[in-house]
C-alpha positions, -999 to +999 in steps of 0.1 A: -238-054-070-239-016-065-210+003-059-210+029-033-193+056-027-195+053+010-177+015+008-152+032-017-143+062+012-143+034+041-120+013+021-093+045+016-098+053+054-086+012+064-062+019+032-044+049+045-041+033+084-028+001+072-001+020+051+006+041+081+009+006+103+034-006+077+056+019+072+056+023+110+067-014+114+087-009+086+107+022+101+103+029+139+106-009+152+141-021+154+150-051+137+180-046+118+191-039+083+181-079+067+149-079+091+141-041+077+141-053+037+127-081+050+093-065+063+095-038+039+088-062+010+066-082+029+045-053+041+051-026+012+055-053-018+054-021-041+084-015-030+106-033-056+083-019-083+090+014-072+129+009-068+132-010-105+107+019-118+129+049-102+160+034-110+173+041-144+151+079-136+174+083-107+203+077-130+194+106-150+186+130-124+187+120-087+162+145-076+139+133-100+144+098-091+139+105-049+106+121-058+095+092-083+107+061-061+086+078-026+053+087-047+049+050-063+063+034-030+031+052-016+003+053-045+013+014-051+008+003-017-019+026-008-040+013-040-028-026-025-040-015+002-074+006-010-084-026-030-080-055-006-100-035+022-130-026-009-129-064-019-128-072+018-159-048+026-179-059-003-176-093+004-188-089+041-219-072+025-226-097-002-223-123+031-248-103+052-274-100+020-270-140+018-275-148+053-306-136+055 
C-alpha cells in the first residue's frame, strides 16, 4: 500500500473539522459543569494527558503551564483525530481495490 500525500491532506482537513466539532460540543452547548468534563474526555481524550503533562510545569511557572496544557490538548487530539480519519480513508480504498 502506497502512501499518498493527497490521503494524508484529506485526513488533516476531516482532522481539523472534527476537533473544531468537539471543542464546539465541548464549549458552546450547555450541559453543565459534570456533563462538560464529561464530553470533554469523551470527545478530547488528550485531555487528561495534557492536564497530568502541564501540571507539575504549571507549578513552576503558570504561564508556561497555560501555554503547554492548550498546545498538547490540541496537537494530541488533532493527531487522534488526523490518524483515525487516515486509517479510516485507507481502509475505504483498500475496500474499493478489493471489490473489484
Amino acid at each position: 500500500m502506497r502512501l499518498s500525500a493527497s490521503d494524508f491532506i484529506h485526513a488533516c482537513v476531516v482532522g481539523a473539522g472534527l476537533i473544531a466539532v468537539a471543542f464546539f460540543a465541548c464549549v458552546a452547548l450547555p450541559h453543565g459543569f459534570e456533563g462538560g468534563i464529561g464530553w470533554g474526555l469523551i470527545l478530547l481524550p488528550g485531555l487528561a494527558v495534557a492536564a497530568l503533562i502541564s501540571d507539575p510545569i504549571s507549578r513552576l511557572t503558570p504561564i508556561v503551564g497555560s501555554i503547554v496544557y492548550w498546545f498538547l490538548l490540541f496537537f494530541l487530539n488533532f493527531g487522534l483525530y488526523t490518524g483515525i480519519s487516515f486509517l479510516t480513508i485507507k481502509a475505504y480504498r483498500l475496500s474499493s481495490k478489493l471489490s473489484k
